[in-house]
N, C-alpha and C positions, 0 to 999 in steps of 0.2 A: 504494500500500500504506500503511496505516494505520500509526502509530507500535506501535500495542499489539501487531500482527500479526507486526513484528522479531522482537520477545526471543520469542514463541510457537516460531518457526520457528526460531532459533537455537538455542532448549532441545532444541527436536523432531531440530535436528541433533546435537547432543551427547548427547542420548541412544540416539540410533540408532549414533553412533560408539561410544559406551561397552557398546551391547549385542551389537556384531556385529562392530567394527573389535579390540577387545582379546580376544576370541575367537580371531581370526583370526592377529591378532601372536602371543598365545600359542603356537596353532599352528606358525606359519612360525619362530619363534624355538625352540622346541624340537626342532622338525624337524631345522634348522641345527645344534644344540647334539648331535643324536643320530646326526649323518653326521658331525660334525669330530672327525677322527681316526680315523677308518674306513677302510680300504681298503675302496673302493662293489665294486672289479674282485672282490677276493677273499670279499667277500659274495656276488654275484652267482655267483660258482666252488662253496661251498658250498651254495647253493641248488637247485643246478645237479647235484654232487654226490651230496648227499645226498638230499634231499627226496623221501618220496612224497607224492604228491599227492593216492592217495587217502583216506589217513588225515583230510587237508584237504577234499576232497570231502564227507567222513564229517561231518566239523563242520560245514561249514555249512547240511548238510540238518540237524544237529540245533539250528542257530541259526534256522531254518524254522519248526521248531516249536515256539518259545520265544516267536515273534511268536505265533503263532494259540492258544498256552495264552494268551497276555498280552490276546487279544481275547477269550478266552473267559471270562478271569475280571473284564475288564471288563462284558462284558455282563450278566455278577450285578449289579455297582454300577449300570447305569444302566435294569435290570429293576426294580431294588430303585426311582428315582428316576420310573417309570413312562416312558421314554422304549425302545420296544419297537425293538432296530434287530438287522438282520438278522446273521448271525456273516462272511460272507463280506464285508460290508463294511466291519465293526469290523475285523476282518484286514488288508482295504486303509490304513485311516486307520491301524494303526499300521507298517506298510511305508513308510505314505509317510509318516509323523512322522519314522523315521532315516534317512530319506531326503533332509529338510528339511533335518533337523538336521546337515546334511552340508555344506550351504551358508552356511543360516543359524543357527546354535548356538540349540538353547532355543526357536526358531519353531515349531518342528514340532507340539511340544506344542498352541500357539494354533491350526497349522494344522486337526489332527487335530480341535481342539475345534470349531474353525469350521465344518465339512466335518460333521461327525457333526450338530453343530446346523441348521444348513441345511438337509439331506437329511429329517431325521425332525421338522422345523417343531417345535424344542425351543428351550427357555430356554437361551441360551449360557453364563449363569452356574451351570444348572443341570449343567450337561454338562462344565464347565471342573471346577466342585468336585470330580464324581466322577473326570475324569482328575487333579487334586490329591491324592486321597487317592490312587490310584494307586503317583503316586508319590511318597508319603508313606508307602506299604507296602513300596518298593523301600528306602526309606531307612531304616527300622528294621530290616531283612530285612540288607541290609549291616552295621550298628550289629551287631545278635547273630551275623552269622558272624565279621565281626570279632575279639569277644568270646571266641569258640569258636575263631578260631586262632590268636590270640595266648597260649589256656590248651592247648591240645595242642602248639603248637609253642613254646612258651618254651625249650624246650632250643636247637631249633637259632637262634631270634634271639639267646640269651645267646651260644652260640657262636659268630655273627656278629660280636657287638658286642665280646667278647672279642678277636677277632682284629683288629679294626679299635678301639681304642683311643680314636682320635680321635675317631671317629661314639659312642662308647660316653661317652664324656666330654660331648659336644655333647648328648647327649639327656637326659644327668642333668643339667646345666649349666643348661638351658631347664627342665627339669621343676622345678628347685628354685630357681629364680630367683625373688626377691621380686618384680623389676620386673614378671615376668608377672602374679602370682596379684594383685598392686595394679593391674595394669592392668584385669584381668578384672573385681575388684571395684569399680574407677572407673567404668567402661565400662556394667559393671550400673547402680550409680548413679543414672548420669547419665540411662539412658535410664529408670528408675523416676519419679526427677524431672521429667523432660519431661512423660511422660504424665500426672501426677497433675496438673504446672503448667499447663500447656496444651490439656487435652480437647479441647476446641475448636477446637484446631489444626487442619487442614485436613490436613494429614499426619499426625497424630497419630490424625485422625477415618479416614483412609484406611487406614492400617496396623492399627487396630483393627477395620476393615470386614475388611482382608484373613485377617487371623489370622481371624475369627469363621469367614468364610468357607472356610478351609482347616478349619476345626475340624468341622464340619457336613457337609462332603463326605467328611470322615473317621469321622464318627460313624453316616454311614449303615453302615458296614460292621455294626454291632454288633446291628442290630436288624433288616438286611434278612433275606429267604429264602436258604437256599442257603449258610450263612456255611463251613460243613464243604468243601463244595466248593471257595469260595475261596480256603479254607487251604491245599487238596490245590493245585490249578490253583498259587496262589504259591509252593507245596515245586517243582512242576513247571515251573516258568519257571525259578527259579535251579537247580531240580538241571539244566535242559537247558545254562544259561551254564556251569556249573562241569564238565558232561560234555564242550561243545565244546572250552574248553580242555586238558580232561584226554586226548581223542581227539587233539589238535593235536601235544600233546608227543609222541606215534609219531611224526608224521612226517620227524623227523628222529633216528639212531642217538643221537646224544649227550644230547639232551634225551629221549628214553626210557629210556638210560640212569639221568639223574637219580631219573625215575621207580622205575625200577629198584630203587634203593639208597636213598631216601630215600620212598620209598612216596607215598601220597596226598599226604601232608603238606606236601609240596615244592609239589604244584599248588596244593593250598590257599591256600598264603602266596601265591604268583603270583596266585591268581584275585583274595584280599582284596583285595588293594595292586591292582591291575588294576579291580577295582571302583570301590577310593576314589576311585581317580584321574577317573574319571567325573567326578564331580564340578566337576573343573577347567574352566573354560570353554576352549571348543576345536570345532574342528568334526569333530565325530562322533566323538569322543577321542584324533582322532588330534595324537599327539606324546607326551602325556602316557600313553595304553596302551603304548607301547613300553618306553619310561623304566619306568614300574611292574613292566613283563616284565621287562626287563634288570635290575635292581635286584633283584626276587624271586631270578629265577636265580642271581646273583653270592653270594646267601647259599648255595647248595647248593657252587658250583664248587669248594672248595678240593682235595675227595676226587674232585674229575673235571678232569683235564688239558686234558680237549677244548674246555669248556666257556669258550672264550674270549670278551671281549666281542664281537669279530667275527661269533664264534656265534648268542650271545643274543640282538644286532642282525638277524640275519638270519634269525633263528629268529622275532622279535618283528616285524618288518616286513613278512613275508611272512603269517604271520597274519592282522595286520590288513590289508595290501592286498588279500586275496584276500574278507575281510568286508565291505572298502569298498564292493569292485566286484559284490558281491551285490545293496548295501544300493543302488546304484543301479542295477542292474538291477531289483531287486523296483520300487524306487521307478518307473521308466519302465512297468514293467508295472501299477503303480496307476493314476497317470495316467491312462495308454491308457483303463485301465478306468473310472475318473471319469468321464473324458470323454463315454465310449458308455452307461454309467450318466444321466448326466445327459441325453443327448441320447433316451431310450429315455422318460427321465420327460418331456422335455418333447412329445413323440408322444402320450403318454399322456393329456394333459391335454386338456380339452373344448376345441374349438376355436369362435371366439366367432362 
């Protein structure tokens, strides 16, 4: 092995550690951090308890269909980029994108773009852009519900933070801190400075390539066929997220209760925070969805007795493992279908 070959594969390992190993500790450290001090006997007794499961049933077939609007209104963006691919397979590639991403955090994505480009003999940057604008539309769609329930529910996070003091202290503490707003503006700075000083940097010249590129797979939205649709299809991807959860809270008396008594409102702030937390590198969110769940719900519990963290643990755990175990079933049944897919095209093809 050559000298030059070391540091290549060294890089290649630390980045591979930094994109999938700190995923995974996030995971496994939040996990940890979300059963200590839990009685697992007495969660597992409420579960047990309470729980109907069809209400859970109910959700996930409407999490079902939040993948196949999500391939329908892909296939506007990639009709619009001239790459014609069938809807039942755009379905598959995102099945098995949270599928991936179950393993491998953030893969799924490349996987999904790979898979679609191969198949329909496309540009992979061409197919990558428009899954970028994607979700690029997830991300502002987040940003304005956001927006919208932190202006309908202000009452009950004032009365949150009101009763908790300390958290209410800590967030104007941070919001009004000069070290922040100088950091922000150093931080700007600096990276203004770079690119003006260095163009030519090689990562100056890649980061620039990548923004254009994010910009351009986003900018088809504006000018393709079909834009009314894909507005409706995006209201219908998150109205299905925001209904699965809102069906989930039935299935237990105490968290329908919340419902109950503090209306929509209550899931909303759940669903927000449970969104953002997405965000968080994790494999297929789990650690950080619960945490968001138990967090949301602890703003409602003061006027519900039942609503212990036990509860909300149990309540938030069961959720997502019952989504987990979809999101790899659906994924085995892509697969399968890849597979026989693939083996159907290569039958098909002239034999020499």
């Amino acid at each position: 092995m050559s000298a030059s070959e070391q540091p290549t594969k060294k890089t290649s390992f630390w980045r591979a550690l930094l994109k999938y190993g700190v995923p995974l500790l996030v995971t496994i450290g939040l996990c940890y951090l979300l059963f200590t001090g839990v009685n697992f006997s007495e969660m597992i007794a409420i579960i047990r308890r309470d729980c109907n499961f069809w209400w859970i049933a109910l959700a996930l077939v409407i999490s079902i269909f939040s993948h196949i609007f999500r391939a329908m209104r892909w296939s506007i963006q990639l009709d619009a980029l001239g790459v014609k691919t069938p809807l039942f397979i755009l379905v598959l590639s995102i099945f098995g994108t949270y599928a991936v991403n179950l393993v491998l955090p953030r893969l799924g994505e490349l996987w999904r773009t790979g898979y679609i480009a191969q198949r329909q003999r496309a540009s992979f940057t061409t197919v990558f852009g428009s899954m970028v604008a994607d979700r690029l539309a997830d991300t502002v769609t987040v940003a304005l519900l956001t927006a919208f329930t932190f202006l309908i529910a202000s009452k009950e996070l004032l009365s949150y933070l009101s009763q908790n003091p300390e958290a209410y202290q800590s967030v104007i503490g941070l919001l009004t801190s000069p070290w922040l707003w100088a950091a922000v503006v150093v931080c700007l700075g600096v990276v203004v400075f770079v690119f003006k000083m260095y163009p030519d940097n090689k990562l100056v010249k890649a980061t620039i390539g990548f923004i254009k590129g994010l910009w351009e797979g986003f900018a088809v939205v504006a000018h393709m066929k079909g834009k009314g649709r894909w507005l409706l299809l995006t209201v219908c991807i998150w109205g299905c997220y925001f209904l699965q959860l809102y069906v989930a809270f039935f299935s237990f008396p105490v968290t329908a209760e919340v419902v109950s008594r503090y209306g929509v409102v209550a899931v909303l702030v759940c669903f927000v925070l449970s969104s953002i937390s997405m965000g968080v590198p994790s494999n297929g969110g789990i650690g950080p969805w619960q945490w968001a769940i138990i967090f949301g719900l602890s703003m409602f519990a003061t006027g519900i007795p039942g609503l212990t963290k036990e509860y909300s643990t149990s309540f938030a755990n069961l959720v997502m493992g019952c989504q987990t175990l979809l999101l790899i079933l659906l994924g085995l049944f892509t697969f399968i279908c890849v597979a026989l897919d693939k083996r159907r095209q290569q039958k098909s093809l002239p034999q020499p």
